[in-house]
C-alpha positions as CSV (number, residue, x, y, z in Angstrom):
1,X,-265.7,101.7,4.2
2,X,-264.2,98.5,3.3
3,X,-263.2,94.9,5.1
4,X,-260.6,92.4,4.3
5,X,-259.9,89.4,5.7
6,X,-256.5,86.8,5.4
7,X,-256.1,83.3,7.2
8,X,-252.7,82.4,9.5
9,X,-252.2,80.1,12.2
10,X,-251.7,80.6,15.9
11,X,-249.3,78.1,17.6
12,X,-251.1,76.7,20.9
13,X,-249.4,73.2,20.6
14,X,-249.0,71.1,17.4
15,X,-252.7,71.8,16.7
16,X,-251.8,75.5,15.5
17,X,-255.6,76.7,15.2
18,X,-256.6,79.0,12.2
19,X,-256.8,82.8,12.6
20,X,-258.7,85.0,10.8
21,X,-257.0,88.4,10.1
22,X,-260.0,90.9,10.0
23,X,-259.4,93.8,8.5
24,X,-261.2,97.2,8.5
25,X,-261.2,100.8,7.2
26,X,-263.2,103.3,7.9
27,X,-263.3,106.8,7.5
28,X,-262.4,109.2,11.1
29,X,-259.8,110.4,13.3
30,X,-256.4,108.4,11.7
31,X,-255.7,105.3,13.8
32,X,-254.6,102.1,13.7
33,X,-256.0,99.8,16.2
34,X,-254.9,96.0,16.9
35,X,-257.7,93.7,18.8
36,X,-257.9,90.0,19.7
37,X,-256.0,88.8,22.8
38,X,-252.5,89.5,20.8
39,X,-249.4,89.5,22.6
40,X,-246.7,92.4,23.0
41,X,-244.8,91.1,19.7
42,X,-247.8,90.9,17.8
43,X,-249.3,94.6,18.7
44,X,-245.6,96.2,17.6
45,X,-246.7,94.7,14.3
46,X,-248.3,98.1,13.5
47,X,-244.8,100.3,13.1
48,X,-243.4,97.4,11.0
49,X,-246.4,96.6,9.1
50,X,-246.9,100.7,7.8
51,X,-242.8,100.9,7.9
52,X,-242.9,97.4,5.2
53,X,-246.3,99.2,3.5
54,X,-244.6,102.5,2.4
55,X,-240.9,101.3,1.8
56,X,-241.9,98.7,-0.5
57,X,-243.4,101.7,-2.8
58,X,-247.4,100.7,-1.6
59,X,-249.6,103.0,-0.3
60,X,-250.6,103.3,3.3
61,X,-254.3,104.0,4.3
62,X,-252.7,107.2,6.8
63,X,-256.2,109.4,6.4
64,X,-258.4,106.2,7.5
65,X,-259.5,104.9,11.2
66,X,-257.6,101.0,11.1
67,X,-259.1,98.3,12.9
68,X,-257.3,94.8,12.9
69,X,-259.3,92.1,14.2
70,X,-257.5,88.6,15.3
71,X,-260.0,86.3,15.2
72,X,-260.6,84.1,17.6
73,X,-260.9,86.8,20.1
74,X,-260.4,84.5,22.9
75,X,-257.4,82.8,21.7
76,X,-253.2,83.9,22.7
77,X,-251.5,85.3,19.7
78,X,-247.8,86.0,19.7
79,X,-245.0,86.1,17.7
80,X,-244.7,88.4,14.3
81,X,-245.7,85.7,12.4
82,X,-248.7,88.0,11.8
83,X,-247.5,90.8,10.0
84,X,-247.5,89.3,6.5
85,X,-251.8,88.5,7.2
86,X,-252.0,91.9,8.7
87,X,-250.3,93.7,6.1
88,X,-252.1,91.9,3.1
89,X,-255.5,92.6,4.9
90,X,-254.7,96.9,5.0
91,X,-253.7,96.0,0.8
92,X,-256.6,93.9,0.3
93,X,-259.2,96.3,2.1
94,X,-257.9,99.6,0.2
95,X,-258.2,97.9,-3.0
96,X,-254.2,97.4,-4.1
97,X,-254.7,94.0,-3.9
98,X,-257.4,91.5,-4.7
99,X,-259.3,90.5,-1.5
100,X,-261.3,87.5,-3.3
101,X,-258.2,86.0,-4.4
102,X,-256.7,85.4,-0.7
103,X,-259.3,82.4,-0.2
104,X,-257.9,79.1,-0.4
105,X,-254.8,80.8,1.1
106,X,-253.3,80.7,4.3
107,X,-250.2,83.5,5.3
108,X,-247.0,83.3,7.8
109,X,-244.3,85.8,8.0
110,X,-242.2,88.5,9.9
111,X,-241.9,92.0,8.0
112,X,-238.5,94.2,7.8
113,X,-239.3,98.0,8.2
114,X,-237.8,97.3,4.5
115,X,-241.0,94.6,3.6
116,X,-238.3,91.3,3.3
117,X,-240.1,88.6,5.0
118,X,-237.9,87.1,7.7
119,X,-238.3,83.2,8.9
120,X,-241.0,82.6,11.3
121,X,-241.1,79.3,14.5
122,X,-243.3,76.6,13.8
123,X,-243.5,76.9,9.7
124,X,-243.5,72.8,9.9
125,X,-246.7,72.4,12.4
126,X,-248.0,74.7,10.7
127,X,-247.8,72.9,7.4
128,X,-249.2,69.6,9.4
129,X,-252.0,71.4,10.9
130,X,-253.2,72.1,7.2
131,X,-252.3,68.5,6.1
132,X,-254.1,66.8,9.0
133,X,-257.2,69.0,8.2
134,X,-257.8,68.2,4.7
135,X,-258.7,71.1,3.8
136,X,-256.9,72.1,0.3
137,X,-255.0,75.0,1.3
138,X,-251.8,76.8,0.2
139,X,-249.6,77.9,2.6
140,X,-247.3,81.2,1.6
141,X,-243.7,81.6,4.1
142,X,-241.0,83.4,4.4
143,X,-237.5,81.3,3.1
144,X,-236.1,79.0,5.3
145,X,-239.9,78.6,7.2
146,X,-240.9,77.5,3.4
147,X,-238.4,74.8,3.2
148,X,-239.2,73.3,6.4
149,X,-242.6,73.4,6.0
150,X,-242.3,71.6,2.4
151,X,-240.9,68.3,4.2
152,X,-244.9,67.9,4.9
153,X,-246.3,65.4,1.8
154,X,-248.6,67.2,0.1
155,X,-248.1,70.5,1.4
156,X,-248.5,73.2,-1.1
157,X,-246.3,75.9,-0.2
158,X,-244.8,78.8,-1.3
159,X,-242.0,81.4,-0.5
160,X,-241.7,84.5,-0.9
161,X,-238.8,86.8,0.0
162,X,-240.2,90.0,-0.1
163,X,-243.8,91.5,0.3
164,X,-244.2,92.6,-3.1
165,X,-243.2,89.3,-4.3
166,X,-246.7,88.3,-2.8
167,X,-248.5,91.6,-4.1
168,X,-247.6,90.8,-7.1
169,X,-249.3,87.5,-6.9
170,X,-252.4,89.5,-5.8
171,X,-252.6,92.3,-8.1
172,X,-256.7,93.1,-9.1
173,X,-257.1,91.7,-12.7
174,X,-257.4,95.1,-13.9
175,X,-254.0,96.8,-13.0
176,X,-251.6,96.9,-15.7
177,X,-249.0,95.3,-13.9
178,X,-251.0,92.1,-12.9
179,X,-249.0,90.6,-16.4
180,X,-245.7,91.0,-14.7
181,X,-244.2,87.8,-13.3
182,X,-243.0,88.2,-10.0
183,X,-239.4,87.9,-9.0
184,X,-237.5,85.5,-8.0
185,X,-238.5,86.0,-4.9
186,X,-241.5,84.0,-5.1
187,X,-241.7,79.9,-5.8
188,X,-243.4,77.3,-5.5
189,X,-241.2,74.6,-2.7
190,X,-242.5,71.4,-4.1
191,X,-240.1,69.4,-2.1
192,X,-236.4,69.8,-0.1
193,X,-233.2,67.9,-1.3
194,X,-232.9,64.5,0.4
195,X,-230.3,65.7,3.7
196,X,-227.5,63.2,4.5
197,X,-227.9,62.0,7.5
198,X,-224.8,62.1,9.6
199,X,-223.0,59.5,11.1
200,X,-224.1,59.0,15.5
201,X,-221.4,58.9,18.0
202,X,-219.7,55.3,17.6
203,X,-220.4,52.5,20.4
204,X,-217.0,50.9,19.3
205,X,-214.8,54.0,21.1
206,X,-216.0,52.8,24.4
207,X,-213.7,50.5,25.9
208,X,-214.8,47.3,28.3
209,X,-218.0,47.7,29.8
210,X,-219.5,44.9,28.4
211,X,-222.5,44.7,30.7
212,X,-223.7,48.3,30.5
213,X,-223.5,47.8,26.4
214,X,-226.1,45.1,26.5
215,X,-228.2,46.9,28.9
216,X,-227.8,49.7,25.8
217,X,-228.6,47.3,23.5
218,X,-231.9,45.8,25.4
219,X,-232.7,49.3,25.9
220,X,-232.8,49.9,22.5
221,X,-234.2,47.1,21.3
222,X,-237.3,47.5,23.3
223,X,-237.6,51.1,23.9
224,X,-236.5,50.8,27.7
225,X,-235.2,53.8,29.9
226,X,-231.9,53.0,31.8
227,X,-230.2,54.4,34.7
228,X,-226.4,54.1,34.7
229,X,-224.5,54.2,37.9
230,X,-220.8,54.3,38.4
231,X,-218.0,56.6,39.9
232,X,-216.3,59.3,38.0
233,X,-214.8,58.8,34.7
234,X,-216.1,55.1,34.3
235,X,-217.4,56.0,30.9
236,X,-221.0,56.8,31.6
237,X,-221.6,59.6,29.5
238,X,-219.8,58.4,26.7
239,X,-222.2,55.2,26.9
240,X,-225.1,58.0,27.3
241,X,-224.0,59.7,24.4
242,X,-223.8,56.7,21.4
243,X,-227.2,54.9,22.8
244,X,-228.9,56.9,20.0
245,X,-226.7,55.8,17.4
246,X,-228.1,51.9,18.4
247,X,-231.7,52.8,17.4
248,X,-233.4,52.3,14.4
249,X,-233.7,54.8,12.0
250,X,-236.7,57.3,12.0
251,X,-239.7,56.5,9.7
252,X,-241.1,59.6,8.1
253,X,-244.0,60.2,10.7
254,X,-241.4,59.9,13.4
255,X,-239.2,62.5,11.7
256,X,-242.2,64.9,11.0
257,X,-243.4,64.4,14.4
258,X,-240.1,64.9,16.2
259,X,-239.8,67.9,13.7
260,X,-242.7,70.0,14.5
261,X,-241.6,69.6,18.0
262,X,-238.6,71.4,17.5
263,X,-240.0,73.7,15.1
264,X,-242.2,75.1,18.0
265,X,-239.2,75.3,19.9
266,X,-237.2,77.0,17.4
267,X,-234.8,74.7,17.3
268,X,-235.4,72.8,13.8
269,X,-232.6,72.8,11.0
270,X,-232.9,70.5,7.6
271,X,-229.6,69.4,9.0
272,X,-231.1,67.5,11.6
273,X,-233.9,66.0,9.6
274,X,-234.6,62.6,10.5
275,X,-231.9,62.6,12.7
276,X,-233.1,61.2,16.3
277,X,-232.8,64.2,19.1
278,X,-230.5,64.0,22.1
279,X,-231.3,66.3,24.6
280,X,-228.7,66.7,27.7
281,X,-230.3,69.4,29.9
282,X,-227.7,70.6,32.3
283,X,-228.8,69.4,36.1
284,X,-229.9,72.9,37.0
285,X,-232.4,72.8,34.3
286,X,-236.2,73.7,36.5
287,X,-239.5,71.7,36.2
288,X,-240.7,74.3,33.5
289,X,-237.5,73.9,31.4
290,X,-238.2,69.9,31.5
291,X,-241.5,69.3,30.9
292,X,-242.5,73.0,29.2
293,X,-245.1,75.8,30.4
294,X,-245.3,79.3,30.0
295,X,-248.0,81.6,28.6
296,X,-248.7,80.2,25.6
297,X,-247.2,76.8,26.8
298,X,-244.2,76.2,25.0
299,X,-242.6,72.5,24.7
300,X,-239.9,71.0,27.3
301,X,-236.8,69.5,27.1
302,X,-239.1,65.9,27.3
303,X,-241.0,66.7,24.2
304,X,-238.3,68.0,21.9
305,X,-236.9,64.4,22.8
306,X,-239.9,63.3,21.5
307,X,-238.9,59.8,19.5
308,X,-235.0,60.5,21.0
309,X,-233.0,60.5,24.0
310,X,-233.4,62.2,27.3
311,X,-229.8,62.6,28.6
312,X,-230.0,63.2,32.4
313,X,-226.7,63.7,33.8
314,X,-226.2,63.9,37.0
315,X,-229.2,63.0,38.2
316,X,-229.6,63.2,41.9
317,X,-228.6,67.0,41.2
318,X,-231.8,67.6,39.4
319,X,-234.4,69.8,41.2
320,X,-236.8,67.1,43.1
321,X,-240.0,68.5,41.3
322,X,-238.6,68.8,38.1
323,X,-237.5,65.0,39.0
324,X,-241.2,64.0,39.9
325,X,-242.1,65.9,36.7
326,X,-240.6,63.0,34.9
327,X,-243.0,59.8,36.1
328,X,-246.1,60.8,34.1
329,X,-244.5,61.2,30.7
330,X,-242.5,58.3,31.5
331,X,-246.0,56.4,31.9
332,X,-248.3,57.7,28.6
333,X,-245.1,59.5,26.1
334,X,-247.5,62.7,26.7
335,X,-247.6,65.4,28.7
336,X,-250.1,67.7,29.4
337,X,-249.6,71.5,30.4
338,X,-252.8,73.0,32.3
339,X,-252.9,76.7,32.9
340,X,-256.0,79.2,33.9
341,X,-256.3,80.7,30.0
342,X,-255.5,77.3,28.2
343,X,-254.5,73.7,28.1
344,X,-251.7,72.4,25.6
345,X,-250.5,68.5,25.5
346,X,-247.4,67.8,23.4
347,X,-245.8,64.6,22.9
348,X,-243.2,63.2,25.0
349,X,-242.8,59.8,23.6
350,X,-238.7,59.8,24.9
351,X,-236.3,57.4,25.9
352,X,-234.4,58.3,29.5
353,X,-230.7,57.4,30.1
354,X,-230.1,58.5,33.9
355,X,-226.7,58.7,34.9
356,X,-225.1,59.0,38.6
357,X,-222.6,58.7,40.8
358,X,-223.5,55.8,43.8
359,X,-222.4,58.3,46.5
360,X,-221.7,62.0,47.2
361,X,-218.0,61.4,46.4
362,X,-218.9,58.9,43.9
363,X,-216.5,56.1,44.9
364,X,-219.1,53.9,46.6
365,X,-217.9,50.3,45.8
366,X,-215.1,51.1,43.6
367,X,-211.8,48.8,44.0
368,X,-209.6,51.7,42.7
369,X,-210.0,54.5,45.3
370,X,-212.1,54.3,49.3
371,X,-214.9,55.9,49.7
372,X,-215.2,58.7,52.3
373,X,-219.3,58.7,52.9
374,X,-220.9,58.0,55.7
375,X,-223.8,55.4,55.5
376,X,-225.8,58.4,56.2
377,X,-224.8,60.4,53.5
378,X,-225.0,57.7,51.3
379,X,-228.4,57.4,52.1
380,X,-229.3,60.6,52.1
381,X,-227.6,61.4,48.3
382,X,-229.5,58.4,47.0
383,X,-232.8,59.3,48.5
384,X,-232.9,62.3,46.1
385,X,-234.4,59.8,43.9
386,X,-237.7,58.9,45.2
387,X,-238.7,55.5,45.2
388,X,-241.8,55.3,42.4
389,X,-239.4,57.6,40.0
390,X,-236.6,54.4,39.9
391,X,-239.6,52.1,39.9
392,X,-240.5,53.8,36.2
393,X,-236.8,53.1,34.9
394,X,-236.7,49.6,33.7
395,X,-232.9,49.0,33.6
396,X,-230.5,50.0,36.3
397,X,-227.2,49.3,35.4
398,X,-223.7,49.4,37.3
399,X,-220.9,50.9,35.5
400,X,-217.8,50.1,37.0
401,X,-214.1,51.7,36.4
402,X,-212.3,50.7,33.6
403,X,-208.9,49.6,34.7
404,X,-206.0,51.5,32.5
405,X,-205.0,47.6,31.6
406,X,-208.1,47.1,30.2
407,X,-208.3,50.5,28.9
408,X,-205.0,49.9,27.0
409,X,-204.8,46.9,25.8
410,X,-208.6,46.4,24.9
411,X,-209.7,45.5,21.4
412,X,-211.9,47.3,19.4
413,X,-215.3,45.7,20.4
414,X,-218.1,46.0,18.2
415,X,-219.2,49.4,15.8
416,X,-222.8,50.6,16.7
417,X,-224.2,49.5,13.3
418,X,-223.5,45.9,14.4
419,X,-225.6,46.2,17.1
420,X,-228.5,48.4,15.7
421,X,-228.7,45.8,13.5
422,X,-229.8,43.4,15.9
423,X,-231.8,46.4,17.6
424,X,-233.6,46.9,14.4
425,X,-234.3,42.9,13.9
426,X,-235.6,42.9,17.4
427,X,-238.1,45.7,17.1
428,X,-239.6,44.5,14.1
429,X,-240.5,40.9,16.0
430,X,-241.8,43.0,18.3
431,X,-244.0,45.1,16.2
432,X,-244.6,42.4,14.2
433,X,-246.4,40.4,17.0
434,X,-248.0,43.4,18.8
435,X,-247.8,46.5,17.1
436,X,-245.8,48.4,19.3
437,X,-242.2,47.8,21.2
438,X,-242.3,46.0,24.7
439,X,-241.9,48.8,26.8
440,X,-245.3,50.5,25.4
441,X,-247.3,47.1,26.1
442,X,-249.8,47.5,28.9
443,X,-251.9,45.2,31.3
444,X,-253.4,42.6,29.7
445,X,-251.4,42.9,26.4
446,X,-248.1,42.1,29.0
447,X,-249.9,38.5,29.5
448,X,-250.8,38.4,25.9
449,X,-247.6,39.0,23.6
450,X,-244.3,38.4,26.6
451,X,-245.5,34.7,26.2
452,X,-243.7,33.3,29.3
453,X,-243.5,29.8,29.7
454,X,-244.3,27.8,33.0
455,X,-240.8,27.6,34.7
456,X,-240.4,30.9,33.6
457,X,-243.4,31.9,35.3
458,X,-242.8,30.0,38.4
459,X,-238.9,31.4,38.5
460,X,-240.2,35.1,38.6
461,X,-243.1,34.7,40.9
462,X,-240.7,32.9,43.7
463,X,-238.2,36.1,42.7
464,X,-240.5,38.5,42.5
465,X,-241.6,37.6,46.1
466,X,-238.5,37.2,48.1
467,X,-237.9,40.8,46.5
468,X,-240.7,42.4,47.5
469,X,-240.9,44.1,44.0
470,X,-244.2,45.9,43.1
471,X,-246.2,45.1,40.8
472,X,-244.8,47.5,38.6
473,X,-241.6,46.2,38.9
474,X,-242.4,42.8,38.5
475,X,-244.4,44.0,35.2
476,X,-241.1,45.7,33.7
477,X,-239.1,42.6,34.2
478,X,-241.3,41.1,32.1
479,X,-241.0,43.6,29.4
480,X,-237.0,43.7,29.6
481,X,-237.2,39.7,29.3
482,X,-239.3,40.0,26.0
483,X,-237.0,42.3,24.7
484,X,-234.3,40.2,25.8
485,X,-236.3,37.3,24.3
486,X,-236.7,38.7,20.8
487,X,-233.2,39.7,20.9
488,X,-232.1,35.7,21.1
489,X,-235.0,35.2,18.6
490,X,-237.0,32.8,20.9
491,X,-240.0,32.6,20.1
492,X,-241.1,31.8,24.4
493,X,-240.1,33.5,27.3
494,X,-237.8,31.5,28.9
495,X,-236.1,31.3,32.6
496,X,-232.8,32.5,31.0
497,X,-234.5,35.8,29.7
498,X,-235.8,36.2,32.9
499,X,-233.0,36.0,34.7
500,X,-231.3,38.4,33.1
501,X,-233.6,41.1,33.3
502,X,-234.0,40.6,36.9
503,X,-230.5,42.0,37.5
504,X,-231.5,45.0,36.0
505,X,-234.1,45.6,38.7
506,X,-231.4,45.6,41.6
507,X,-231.7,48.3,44.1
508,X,-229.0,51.1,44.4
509,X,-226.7,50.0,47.2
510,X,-227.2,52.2,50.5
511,X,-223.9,51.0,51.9
């Protein structure tokens, strides 16, 4: 009778708790039993596990009684990230490997019926999970999972291609093979090659619409979400799709934040390190799909945004609930995902760019073509948007056709470096002053850092008033007119900043 056990990680959330694989032989009937709340994926481990075993020329315990124990017990494990643990535990407890050498290790990685290791989702929050516990710990991954999780500081990892590649690592001091260096399969990934980081989408190929780029520009100068309307073809998505291009580049948090995200997504690539997301769910896209869920809770389109853009085309077209889905997020840059077995929160620190048509036919107000809606229908199309969700978007901007004058004899205006540049200057006044952009400054901090002088305060109460704007609304004016402020490099408040960023409160027209 013998035990074994090998430490991996679960992924619950960015947390990815420890798991202890338990392993235990026993002499009996032959089985091989799996226990520990694992999922479908994780239970098929067994064929691939004694497939990987017995192809890579090991020896599998066939003649003993089995019994793998995932510990936690009360704890969702899925995925075949566990077969590497599960398969070095059966080693370890029938002596082919050493069992005392595995402390101070932690394991991660699919096995081929032929024992190559295959990549596994989440490598990178896995790799912050051990850096944030400070624990010394050193982390062993299939390729590709290696690399990503090496863009952690301090992360010790290692890859290994194949299983014997980490056997051989293991071997018991006594075996005459423990002098043989393993392959090439095996290294230590100190660090990744610096990624170039490709050039954004340029603001410069959108011509006119001078108004909706300096509503871009506030918004990215203070972190705002912005709501474009305008009938078809004005350019809306193509403003949409260069707004990330204006803000500032990622510091290294940021990118290993954003990162892990989409490494628990399984969509993380080294190409798109440090490179802001964009996500542009189409308008059929569920509440689920948004915000995340399932069983374990998997992150939404809002947190693999996380520190990027939220693209929201069409948006009247969007599901109501997922819609409504979108105001707490919007609120705290978290969201939390409650379910009967577990609860998950996942960042969701996004910036939203809505963009929609004014009327079913979209031609509400345009001088080029009539419109052919009924007040009712107008009505009706803009009420999809309920009034508290517009009342969390602090720019609402009209985007008006582009003339084919205009749109041919324009000149180039200016590239999207010359404006992040201004961005950039603007959020570091900002952080500077407060620690954090104007959008994430909340109550008494608004009447501490916006610093609005007295005819500035008098202007927006009168405004304010005749408006009948909220006190929500009134509070994000303020905000846009501090970002608007640091933009012109005043040090005040003034009634000019004020003004402007009251016509980016204006209701949708409803006739």
């Amino acid at each position: 009778m013998s035990l074994s056990s090998v430490q991996s990680r679960a992924l619950l959330g960015l947390d990815a708790a420890a798991v202890t694989v338990e392993v235990h032989l026993a002499n009996g009937l032959p089985s091989f039993t799996l226990v520990g709340l694992a999922d479908v994926e994780v239970k098929e481990a067994r064929e691939r596990v004694r497939s990987a075993i017995q192809n890579s020329g090991l020896e599998f315990p066939n003649n003993k009684k089995i019994v793998v124990n995932l510990a936690p017990a009360d704890l969702p494990k899925d995925s075949g990230r566990f077969d590497l643990p599960i398969a070095l535990g059966i080693l370890a407890a029938s002596g082919q490997i050493e069992a005392a050498a595995l402390a101070g290790w932690e394991f991660a990685g699919e096995l081929s019926l032929s024992g190559e290791l295959r990549p596994v989702r989440g490598a990178l929050a896995m790799s912050l999970a051990l850096h944030g516990s400070g624990v010394v710990t050193q982390l062993v991954l299939p390729p590709d999972s290696a690399e990503e999780a090496a863009l952690v500081p301090t992360a010790q990892v290692y890859r290994a291609r194949h299983l014997l590649d980490v056997v051989q690592h293991f071997l018991p001091e006594t075996t005459e093979n423990r002098a043989v260096e393993p392959g090439d399969g095996w290294a230590r990934v100190d660090s990744v090659p610096q990624v170039q980081v490709g050039s954004y989408p340029d603001l410069a190929d959108v011509k006119g619409q001078l108004g909706a780029k300096r509503a871009l520009e506030i918004a990215a100068a203070g972190g705002h979400s912005l709501l474009l309307v305008g009938p078809p073809g004005s350019g809306k998505s193509m403003l949409a799709q260069r707004f990330v291009g204006l803000l500032p580049p990622m510091t290294t948090d940021e990118a290993l934040q954003s990162a892990a995200v989409a490494s628990l997504g399984g969509r993380f690539s080294l190409d798109a390190w440090a490179r802001r997301p964009t996500c542009h769910p189409h308008h059929t896209a569920s509440a689920v799909a948004l915000v995340g869920g399932g069983s374990p809770p998997r992150p939404g389109e809002i947190s693999l945004a996380h520190h990027g853009v939220l693209f929201l085309d069409e948006f009247p077209e969007f599901p109501r609930a997922a819609l409504e889905a979108l105001r707490e997020p919007l609120e705290t840059g978290t969201i939390t995902i409650s379910r009967a077995a577990r609860r998950s929160e996942f960042p969701a620190r996004f910036q939203l760019i809505g963009a929609m048509n004014p009327c079913p036919c979209g031609y509400l107000g345009s001088a080029q073509k009539a419109c052919r809606c009924t007040p009712d229908q107008v009505a009706r199309y803009q009420g999809k948007l309920s009034g508290p969700l517009v009342d969390r978007i602090d720019l609402h901007v009209e985007v008006p056709a582009v003339t084919s004058t205009e749109l041919m004899q324009s000149s180039a205006s200016e590239s999207s470096a010359t404006i992040q540049t201004r961005c950039v200057a603007a959020r570091e006044r900002a952080i500077a002053r407060q620690g954090k952009t104007n959008q994430a400054l909340q109550g008494q901090e608004i009447d501490q850092f916006v610093l609005l002088d007295e005819a500035a305060a008098k202007f927006l109460n009168v405004a304010a008033t005749r408006l009948g704007w909220s006190a929500r609304s009134t509070h994000r004016a303020l905000k846009v007119a501090r970002t608007i402020a640091d933009l012109a490099g005043a040090h005040t408040t003034q009634v000019t900043h004020v003004a402007e960023a009251m016509q980016y409160r204006r209701a949708l027209k409803a006739s």
